[in-house]
N, CA, C and O atoms as CSV, one atom per row, in Angstrom:
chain,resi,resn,atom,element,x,y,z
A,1,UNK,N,N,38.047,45.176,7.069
A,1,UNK,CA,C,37.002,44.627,6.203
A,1,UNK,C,C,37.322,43.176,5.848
A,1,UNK,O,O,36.427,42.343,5.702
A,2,UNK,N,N,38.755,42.864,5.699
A,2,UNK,CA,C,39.090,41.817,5.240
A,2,UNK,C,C,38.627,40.636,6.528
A,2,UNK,O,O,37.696,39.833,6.474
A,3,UNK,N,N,39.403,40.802,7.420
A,3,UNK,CA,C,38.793,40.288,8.755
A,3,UNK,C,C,37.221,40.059,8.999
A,3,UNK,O,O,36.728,38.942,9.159
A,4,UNK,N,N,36.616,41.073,9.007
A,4,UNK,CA,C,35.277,40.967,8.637
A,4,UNK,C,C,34.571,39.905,7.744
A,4,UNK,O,O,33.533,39.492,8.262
A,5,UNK,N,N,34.964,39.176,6.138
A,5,UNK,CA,C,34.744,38.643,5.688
A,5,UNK,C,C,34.761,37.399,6.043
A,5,UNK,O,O,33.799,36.632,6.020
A,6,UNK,N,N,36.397,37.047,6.548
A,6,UNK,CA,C,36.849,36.066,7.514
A,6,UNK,C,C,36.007,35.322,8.044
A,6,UNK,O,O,35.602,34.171,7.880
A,7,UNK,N,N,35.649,36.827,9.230
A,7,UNK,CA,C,35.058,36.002,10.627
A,7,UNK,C,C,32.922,35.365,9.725
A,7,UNK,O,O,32.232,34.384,10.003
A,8,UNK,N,N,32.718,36.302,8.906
A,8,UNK,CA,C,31.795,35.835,8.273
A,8,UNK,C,C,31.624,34.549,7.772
A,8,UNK,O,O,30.612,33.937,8.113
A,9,UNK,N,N,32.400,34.048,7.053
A,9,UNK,CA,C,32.842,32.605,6.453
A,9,UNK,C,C,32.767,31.971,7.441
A,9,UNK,O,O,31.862,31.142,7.342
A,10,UNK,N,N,33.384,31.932,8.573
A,10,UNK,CA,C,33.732,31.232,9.660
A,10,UNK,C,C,32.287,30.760,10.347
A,10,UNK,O,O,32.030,29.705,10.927
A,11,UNK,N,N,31.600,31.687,10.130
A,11,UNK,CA,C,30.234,31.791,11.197
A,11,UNK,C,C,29.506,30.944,10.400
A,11,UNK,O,O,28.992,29.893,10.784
A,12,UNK,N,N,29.444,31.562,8.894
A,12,UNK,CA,C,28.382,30.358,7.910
A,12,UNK,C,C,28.824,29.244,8.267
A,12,UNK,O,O,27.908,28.660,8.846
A,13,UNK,N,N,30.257,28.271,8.221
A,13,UNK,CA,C,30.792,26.904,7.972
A,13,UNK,C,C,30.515,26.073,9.534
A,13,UNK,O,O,30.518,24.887,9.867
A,14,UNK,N,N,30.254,27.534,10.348
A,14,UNK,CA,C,29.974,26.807,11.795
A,14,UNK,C,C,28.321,26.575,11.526
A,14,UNK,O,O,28.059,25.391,11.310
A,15,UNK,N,N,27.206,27.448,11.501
A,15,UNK,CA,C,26.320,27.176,11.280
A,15,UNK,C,C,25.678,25.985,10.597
A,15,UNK,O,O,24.654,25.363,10.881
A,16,UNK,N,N,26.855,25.790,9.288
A,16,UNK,CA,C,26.613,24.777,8.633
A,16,UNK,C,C,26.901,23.566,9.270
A,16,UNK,O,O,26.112,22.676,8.956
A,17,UNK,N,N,27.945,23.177,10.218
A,17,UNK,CA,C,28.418,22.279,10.668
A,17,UNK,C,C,27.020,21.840,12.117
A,17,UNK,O,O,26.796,20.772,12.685
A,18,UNK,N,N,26.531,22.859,12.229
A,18,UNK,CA,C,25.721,22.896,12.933
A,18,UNK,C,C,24.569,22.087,13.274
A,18,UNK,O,O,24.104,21.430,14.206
A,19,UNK,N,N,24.235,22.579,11.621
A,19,UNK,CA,C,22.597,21.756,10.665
A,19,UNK,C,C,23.352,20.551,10.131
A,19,UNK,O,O,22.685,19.570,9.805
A,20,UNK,N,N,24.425,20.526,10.031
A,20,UNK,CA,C,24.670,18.971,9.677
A,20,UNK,C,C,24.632,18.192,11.079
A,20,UNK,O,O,24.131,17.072,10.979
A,21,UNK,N,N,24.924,18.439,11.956
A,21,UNK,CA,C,25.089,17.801,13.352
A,21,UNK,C,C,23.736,17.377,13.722
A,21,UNK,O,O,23.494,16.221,14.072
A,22,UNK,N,N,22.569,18.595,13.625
A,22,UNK,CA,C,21.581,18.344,13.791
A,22,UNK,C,C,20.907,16.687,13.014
A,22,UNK,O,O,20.401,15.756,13.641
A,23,UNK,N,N,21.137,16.784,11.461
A,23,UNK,CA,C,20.799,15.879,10.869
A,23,UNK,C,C,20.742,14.648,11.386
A,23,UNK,O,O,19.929,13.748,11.599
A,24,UNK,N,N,22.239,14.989,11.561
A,24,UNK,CA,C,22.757,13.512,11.806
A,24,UNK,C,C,22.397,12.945,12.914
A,24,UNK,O,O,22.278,11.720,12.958
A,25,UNK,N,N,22.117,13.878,14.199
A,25,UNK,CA,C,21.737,13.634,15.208
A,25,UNK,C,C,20.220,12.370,15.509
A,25,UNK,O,O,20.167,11.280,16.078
A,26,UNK,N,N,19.051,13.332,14.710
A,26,UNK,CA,C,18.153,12.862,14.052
A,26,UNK,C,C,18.078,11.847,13.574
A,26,UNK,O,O,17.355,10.958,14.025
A,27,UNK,N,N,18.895,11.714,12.417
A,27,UNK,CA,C,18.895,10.143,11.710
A,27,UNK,C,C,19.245,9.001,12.685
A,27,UNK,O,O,18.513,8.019,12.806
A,28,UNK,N,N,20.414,9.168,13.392
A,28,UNK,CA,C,20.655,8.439,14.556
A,28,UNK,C,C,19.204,7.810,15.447
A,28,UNK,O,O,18.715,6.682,15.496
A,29,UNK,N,N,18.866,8.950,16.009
A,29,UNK,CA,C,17.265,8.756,16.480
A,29,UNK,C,C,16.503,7.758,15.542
A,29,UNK,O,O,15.921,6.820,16.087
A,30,UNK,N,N,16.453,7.888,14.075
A,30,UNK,CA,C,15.566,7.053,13.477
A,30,UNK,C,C,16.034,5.604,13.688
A,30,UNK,O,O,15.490,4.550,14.017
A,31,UNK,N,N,17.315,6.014,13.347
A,31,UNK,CA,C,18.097,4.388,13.042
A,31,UNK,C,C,17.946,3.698,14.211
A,31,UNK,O,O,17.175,2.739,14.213
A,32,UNK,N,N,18.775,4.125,15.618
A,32,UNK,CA,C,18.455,3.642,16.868
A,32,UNK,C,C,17.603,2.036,16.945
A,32,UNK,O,O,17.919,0.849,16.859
A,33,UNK,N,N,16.599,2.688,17.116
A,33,UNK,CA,C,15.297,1.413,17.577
A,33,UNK,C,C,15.275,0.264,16.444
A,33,UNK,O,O,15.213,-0.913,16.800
A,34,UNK,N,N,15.340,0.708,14.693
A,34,UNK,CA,C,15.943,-0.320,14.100
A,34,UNK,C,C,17.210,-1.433,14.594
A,34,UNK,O,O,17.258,-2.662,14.634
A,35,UNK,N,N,18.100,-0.443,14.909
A,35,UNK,CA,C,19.505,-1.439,14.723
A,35,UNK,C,C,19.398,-2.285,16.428
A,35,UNK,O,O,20.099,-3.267,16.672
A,36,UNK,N,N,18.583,-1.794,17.287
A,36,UNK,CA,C,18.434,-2.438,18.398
A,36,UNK,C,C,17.271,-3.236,18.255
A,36,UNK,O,O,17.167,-3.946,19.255
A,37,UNK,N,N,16.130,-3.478,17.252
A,37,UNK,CA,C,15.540,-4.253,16.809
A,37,UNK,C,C,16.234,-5.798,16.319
A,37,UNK,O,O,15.936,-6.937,16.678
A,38,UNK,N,N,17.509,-5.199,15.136
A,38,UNK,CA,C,17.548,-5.977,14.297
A,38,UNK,C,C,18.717,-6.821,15.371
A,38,UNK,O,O,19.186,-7.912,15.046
A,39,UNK,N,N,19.043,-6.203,16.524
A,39,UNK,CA,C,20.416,-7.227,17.251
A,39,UNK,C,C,19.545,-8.144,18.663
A,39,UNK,O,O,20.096,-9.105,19.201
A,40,UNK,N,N,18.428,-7.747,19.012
A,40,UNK,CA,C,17.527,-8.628,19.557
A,40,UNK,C,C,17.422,-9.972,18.703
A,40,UNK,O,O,17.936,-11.077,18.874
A,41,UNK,N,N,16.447,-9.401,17.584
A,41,UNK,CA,C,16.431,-10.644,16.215
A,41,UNK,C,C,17.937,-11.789,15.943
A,41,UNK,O,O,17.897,-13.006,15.758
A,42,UNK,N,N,19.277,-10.810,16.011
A,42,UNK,CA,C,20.770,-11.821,15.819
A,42,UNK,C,C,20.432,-12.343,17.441
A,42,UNK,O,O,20.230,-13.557,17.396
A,43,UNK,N,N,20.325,-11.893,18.651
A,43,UNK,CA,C,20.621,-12.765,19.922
A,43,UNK,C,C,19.541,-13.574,19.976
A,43,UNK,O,O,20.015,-14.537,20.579
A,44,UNK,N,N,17.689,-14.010,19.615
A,44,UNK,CA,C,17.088,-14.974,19.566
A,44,UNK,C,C,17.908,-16.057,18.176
A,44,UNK,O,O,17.865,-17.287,18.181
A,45,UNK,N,N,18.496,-15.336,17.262
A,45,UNK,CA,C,18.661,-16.391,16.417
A,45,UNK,C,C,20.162,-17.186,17.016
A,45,UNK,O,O,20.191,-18.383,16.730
A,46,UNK,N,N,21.029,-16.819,17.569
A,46,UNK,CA,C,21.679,-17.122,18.082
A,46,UNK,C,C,21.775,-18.143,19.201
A,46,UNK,O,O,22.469,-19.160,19.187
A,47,UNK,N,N,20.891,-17.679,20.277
A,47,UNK,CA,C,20.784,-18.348,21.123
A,47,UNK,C,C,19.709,-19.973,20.555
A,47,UNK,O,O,19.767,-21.037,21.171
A,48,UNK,N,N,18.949,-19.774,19.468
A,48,UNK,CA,C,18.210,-20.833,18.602
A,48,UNK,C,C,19.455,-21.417,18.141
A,48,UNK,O,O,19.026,-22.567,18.050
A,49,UNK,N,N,20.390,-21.489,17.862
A,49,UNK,CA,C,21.880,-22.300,17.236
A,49,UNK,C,C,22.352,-22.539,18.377
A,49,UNK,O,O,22.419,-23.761,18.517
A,50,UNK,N,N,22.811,-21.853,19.503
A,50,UNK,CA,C,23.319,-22.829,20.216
A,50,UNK,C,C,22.035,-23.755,20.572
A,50,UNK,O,O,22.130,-24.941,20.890
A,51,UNK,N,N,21.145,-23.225,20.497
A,51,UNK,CA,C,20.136,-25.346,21.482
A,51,UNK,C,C,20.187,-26.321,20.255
A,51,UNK,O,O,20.134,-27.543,20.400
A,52,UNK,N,N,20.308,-25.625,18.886
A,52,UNK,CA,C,20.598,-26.764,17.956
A,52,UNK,C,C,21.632,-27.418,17.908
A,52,UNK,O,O,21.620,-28.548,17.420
A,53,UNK,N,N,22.960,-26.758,18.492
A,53,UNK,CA,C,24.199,-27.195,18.456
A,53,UNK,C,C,24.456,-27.983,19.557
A,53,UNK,O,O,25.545,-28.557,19.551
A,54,UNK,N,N,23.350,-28.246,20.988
A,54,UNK,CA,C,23.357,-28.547,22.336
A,54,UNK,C,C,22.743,-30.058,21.897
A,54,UNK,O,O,23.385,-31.067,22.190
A,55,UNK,N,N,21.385,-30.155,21.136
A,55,UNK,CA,C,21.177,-30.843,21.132
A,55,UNK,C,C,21.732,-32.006,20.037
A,55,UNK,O,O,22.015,-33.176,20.293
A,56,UNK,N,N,21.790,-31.386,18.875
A,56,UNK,CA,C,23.061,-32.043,17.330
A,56,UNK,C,C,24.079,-32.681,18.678
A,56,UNK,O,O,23.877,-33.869,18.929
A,57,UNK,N,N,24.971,-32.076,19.399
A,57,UNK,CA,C,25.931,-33.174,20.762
A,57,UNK,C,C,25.431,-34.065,21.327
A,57,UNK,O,O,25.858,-35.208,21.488
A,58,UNK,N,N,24.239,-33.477,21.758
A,58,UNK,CA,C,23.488,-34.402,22.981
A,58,UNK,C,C,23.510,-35.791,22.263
A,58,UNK,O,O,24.018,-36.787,22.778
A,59,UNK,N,N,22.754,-35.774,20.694
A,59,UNK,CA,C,22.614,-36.790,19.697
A,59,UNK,C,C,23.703,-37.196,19.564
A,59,UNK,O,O,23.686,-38.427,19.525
A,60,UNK,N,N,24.613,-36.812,19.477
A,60,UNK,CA,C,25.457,-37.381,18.802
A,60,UNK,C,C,26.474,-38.009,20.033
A,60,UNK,O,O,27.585,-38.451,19.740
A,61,UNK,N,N,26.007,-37.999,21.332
A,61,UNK,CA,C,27.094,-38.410,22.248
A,61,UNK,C,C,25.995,-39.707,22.854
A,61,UNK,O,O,26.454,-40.501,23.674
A,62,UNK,N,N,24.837,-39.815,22.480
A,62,UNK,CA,C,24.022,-40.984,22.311
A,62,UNK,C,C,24.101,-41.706,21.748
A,62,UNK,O,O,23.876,-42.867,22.088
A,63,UNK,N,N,24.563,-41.235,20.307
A,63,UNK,CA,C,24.996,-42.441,19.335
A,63,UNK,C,C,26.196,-42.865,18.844
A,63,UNK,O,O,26.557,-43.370,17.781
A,64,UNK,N,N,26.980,-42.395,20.339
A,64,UNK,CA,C,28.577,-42.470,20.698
A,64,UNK,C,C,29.542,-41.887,19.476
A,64,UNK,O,O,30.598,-42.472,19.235
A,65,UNK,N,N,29.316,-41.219,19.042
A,65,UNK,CA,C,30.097,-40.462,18.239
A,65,UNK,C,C,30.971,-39.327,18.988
A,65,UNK,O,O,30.507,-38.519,19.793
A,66,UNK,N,N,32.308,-39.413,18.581
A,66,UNK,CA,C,33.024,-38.448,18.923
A,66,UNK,C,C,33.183,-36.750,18.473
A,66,UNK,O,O,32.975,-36.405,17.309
A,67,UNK,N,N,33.556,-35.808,19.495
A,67,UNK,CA,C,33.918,-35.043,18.597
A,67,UNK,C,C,34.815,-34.906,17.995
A,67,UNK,O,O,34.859,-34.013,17.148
């Protein structure tokens, strides 16, 4: 009987681990397309700093300034 209880416990904490997996799984799914949204948005802003930083040189090796 004792065993019995055991393997009972065991089965709920798996189940449970289960529906949490699921969750999380899910949320992942939501988040996804955000966080690959928001790192498109960092590589246009990025790549917008380096042509500012291309051209801030370009200027500045026109008006013979060193780096």
């Amino acid at each position: 009987a004792e065993w019995d209880k055991i393997l009972a416990e065991v089965e709920k904490k798996l189940e449970a681990i289960e529906t949490l997996r699921g969750l999380i799984k899910n949320r992942l799914k939501e988040l996804y397309p955000q966080i690959t949204c928001k790192m498109d948005v960092l590589d246009d802003l990025s790549k917008q700093l380096e042509n500012i930083v291309d051209t801030l040189n370009a200027k500045g090796d026109e008006l013979g300034f060193e780096e």
